[in-house]
N, C-alpha and C positions, 0 to 999 in steps of 0.2 A: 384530465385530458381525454378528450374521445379519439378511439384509434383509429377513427376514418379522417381523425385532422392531423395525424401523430405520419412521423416517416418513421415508417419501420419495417425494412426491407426483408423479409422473412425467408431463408432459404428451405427449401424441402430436402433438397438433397444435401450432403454430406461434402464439400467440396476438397479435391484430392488432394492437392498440397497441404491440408493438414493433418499432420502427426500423432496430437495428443489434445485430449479430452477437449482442454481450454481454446485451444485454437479453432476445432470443432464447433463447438457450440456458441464462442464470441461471434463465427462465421455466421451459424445457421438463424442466430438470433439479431443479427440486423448488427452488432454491436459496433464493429468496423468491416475496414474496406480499404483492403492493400493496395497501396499505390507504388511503390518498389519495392524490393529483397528488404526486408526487415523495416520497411515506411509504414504506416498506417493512418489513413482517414479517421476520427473516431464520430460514428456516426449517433445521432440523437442518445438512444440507451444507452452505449455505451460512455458517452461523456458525463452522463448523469452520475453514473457509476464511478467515475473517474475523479468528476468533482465531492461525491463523497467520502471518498476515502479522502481525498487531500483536505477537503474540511477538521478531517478526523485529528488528520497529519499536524495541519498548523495548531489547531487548540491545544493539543497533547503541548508542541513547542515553546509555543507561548504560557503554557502553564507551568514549563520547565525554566520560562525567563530566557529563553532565546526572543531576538527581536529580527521580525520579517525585512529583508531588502529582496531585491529584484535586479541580477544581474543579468550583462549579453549574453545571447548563445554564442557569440561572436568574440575571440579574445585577441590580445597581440602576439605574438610570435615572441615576440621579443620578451615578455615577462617569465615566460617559461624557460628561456633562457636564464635569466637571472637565478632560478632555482635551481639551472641544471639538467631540465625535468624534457626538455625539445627533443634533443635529440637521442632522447633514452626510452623515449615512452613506448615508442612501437608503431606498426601501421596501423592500429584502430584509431590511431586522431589522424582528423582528416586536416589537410594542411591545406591552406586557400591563400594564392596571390589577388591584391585588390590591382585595380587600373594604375594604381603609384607605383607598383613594385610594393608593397610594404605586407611581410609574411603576419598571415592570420590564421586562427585556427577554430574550428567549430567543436566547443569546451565539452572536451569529456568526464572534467571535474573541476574546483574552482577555488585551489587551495591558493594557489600565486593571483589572483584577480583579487580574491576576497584581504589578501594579505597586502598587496597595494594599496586596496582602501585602507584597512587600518592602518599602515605606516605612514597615510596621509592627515590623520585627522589626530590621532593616539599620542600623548607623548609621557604622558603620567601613569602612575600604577592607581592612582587617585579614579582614574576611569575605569577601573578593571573591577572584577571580569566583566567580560563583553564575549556576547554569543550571538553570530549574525547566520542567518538562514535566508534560503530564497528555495522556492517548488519552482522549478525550468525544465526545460527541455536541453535533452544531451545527447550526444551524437558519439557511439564509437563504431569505428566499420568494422563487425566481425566477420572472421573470416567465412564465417558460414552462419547466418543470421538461419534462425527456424523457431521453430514452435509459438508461433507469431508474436506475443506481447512476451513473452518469458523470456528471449532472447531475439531480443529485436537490435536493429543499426540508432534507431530515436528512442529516447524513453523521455518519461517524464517521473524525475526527481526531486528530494527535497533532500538538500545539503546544508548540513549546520556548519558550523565554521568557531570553536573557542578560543578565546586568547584568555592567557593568565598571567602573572606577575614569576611565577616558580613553577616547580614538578607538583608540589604539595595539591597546590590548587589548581590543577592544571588536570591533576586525577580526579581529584571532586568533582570537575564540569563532567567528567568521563562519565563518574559515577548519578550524575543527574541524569543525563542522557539516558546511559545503562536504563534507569529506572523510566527515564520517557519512552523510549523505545517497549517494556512489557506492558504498558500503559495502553500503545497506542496498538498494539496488535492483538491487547483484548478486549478491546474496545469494537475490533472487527468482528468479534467470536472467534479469535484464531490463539492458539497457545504455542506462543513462540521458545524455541530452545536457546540460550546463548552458547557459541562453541566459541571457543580459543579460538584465534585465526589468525595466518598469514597479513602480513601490512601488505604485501606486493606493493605495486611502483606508486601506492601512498607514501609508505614508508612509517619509518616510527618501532615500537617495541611492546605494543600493546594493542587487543585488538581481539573484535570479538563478533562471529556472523551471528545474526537470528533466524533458526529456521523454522519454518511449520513443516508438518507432519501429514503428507497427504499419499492415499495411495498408489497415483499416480507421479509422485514426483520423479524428480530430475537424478538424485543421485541417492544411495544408500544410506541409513541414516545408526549413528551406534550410542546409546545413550544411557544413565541411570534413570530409572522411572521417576526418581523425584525431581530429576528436572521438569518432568511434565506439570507437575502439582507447586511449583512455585510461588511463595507468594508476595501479590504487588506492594512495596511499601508502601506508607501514606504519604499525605502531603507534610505531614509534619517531622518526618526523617531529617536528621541532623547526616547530610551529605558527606562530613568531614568524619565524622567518628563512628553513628551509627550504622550508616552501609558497611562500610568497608569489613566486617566482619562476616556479614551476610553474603560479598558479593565474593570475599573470600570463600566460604562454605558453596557457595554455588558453582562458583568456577574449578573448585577439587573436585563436585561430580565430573565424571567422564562425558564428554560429548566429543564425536567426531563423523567423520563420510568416508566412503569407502576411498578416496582421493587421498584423508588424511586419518588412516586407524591406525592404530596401536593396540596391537591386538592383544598384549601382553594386558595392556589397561584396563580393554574389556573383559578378561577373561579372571580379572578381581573383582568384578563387581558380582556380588552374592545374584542366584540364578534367577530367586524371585526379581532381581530387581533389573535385567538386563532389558531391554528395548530395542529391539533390530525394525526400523521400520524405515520408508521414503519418503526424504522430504525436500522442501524448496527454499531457499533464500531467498529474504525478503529483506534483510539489510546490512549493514555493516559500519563497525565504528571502529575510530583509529585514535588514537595517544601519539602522536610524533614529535613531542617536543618540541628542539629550536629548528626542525631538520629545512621549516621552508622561512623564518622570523631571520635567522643567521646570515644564509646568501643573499637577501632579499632586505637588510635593515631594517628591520622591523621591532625596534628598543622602546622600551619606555624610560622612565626615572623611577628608580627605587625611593624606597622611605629615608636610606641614606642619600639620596642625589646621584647615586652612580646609575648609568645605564647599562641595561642587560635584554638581551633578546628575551621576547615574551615565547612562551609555555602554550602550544595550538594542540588540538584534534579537529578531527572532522569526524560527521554522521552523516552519511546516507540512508536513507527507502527509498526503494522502487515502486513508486505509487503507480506509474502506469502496469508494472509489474506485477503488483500486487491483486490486482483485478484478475490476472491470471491466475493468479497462486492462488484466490479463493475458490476459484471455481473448482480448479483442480482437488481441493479440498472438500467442496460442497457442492455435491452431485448426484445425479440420477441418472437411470437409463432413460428418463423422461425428458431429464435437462438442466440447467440451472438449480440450486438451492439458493439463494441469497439469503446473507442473516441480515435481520431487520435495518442495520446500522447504516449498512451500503445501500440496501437495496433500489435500484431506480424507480421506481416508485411501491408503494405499499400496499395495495389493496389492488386487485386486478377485479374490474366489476363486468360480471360478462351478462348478457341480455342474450337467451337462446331465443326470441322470437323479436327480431328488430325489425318494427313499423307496427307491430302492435300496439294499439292503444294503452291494456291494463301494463303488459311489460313496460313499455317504452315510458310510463308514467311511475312505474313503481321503481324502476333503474333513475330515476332523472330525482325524486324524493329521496335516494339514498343516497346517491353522487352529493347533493346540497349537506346532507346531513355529515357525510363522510368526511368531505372539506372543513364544515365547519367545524369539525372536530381533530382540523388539523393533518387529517391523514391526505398524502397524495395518491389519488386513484386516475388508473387509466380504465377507461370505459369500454368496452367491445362494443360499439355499437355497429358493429359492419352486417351485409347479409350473407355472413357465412355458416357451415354447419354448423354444428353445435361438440362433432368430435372434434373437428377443427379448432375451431376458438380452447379448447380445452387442450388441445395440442398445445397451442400457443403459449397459455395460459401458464401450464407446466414447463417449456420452453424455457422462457424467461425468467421464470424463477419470483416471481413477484413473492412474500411471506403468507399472505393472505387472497383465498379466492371467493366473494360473492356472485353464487349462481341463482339468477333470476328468469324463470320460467311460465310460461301460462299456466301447465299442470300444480305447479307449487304453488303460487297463486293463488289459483281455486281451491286450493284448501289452506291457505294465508298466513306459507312459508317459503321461505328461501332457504337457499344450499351455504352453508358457508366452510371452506373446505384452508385446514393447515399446509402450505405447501410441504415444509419441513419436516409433518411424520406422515404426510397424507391423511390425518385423522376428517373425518366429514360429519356436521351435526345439521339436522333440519332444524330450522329454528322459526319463530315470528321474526319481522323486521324488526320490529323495536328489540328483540331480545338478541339477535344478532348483529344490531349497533351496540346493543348493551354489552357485550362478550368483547367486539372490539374494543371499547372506550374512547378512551381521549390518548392521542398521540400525545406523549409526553415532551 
């Protein structure tokens, strides 16, 4: 993509309503563009960015044997009722009359929508387990929406949804997830903590936040350091027997926030091993049993013929969120770090002399090369400085920077610079395609 065909709205300045880091630089790098108190536009980069991480998101899900649907943002009033859940929830659901009079509401979560389908179609334990997901847009009004995507009024979510036959197997889905969820957040470069956590008005008795660790985060973070070095099981983990020992072992490490310490807890954990640092949530899973399957009829048939409410949790990420969280995580005073996974595109190819002949020929022979080797590159070909473009450059965050010059040129090299340690080698072209390779 050349950036003189690219929309990318570059701010120079720093704009005042934001707060922290991520809201900063999503601003100054074009990424969105606010259209009310916690609304956001997401402008070119940043949807690129947005849809990679949710790519991340579904393959993780789908690898875990969850299956994709696509529900309303739009729900009845009336289902929420039936769970109970209407008139308890609070003023972050925003409540909407249609032209009928008939009460609706813009879904701030999707446990009574998605539990209608299944008591519509489910009748046997013969179809179980069943794990339904959808990535949508969700709406809660907070009272004070800031820090732009970190705590916004719309996000964009992915919500699992499990039904089981019992408790037994109803933890097992917990415990795949458990395990999809460190999957998919190290798959970002991020290393997620699981902490104990509150159900709030999910509800349920089991429940567990994931947080990264950034310096900039949102609240105080109290941890064992082996939580940090956790490791991912494989795919061939027996969910029912095998985990459950492990997830045991992990969850007696201590983890909590300054919202929720026990201080007595941290103050056992030998001194090598304490961890006081900030970090941010990025998701949350819940175990609730029959608590929405009960009010809401929602049975199958057992192996003996008797029916019995089915066994649900739900999983959330904040994948619009999550774009937040990383930056926050992975940053400079320059700008941007993206790790390669997300990054909106991969190779930032800048041309310090555009309309030149040799440059404009030797950028156009390595853009064809680049592509063909799979990598997405955006081109500078604008007539701007060359500290500028390089501002930019660092800016955005792109993993990889090729600098193409007259001067290098004439002696029949190019710059090709790491965003991630800054490291810079002069290279040939063939030798610095050669360094890149092939996008795997």
């Amino acid at each position: 993509m050349r950036l003189s065909r690219f929309f990318l709205p570059i701010l120079k300045e720093t704009p005042k309503e934001a707060e922290i880091v991520s809201h900063r630089l999503m601003l100054r790098a074009g990424m969105i563009r606010q259209q009310a108190a916690g609304i956001y536009s997401w402008l070119p980069l940043g949807l690129k960015v947005l849809d990679k991480i949710g790519d991340i998101v579904r393959e993780e899900q789908n690898r875990a044997g969850a299956i994709e649907i696509l529900m309303p943002t739009l729900q009845s009033a009336d289902l929420w009722r039936e769970s109970g859940r209407y008139d308890v929830y609070g003023k972050e659901m925003l409540r909407i009359t249609d032209r009928h009079e008939r009460g609706l509401l813009y879904g701030p979560t999707n446990e009574e929508m998605v539990t209608e389908i299944f008591r519509s179609y489910v009748r046997s334990y013969k179809d179980l387990p069943l794990n339904l997901y959808h990535i949508q847009w969700k709406f809660r009004d907070e009272v004070r929406p800031r820090f732009g995507v970190m705590r916004g009024r719309e996000f964009l979510m992915k919500d699992a949804y499990s039904f089981d036959v019992d408790q037994e197997r109803a933890r097992e889905a917990y415990r795949r997830m458990f395990v999809a969820y460190l999957r998919t957040y190290s798959r970002m470069g991020l290393t997620a903590i699981p902490m104990r956590a509150d159900s709030g008005p999910i509800g349920g008795d089991m429940s567990h936040e994931f947080i990264i660790l950034a310096s900039t985060g949102e609240s105080q973070v109290f941890c064992h350091k082996d939580l940090l070095e956790l490791p991912i099981p494989g795919e061939d983990t027996d969910f029912r027997g095998d985990l459950k020992p492990i997830m045991d072992e992990w969850t007696s490490l201590y983890a909590a926030t300054e919202e929720k310490h026990d201080a007595a807890a941290f103050a056992a954990i030998p001194a090598d091993k304490q961890v006081a640092a900030r970090g941010i949530e990025v998701g949350h899973i819940f175990y609730f049993g029959t608590k929405y399957s009960e009010p809401m009829g929602a049975k199958v048939a057992g192996p003996d013929g008797v029916e019995r409410s089915v066994h649900g949790g739900s999983y959330g990420v904040g994948v619009s969120r999550l774009v937040g969280a990383i930056i926050e995580a992975s940053h400079d005073d320059a700008g941007i770090i993206w790790p390669d996974s997300v990054a909106p595109f991969d190779v930032a190819l800048i041309n310090l002399k555009s309309g030149d002949m040799a440059t404009d020929q030797a950028c156009a022979d390595i853009l064809g090369k680049l592509e063909a080797a799979g990598f997405d590159v955006l081109y500078d070909d604008t007539d701007g400085r060359a500290g500028a473009k390089f501002a930019t450059a660092d800016l955005i965050g792109l993993p990889w920077q090729v600098i193409v010059g007259p001067k290098g040129l004439g002696d029949g090299v190019v710059e090709l610079k790491r965003r991630a340690t800054g490291e810079r080698s002069t290279l040939t072209i063939e030798a610095a395609l050669a360094k890149l390779g092939t996008k795997s």
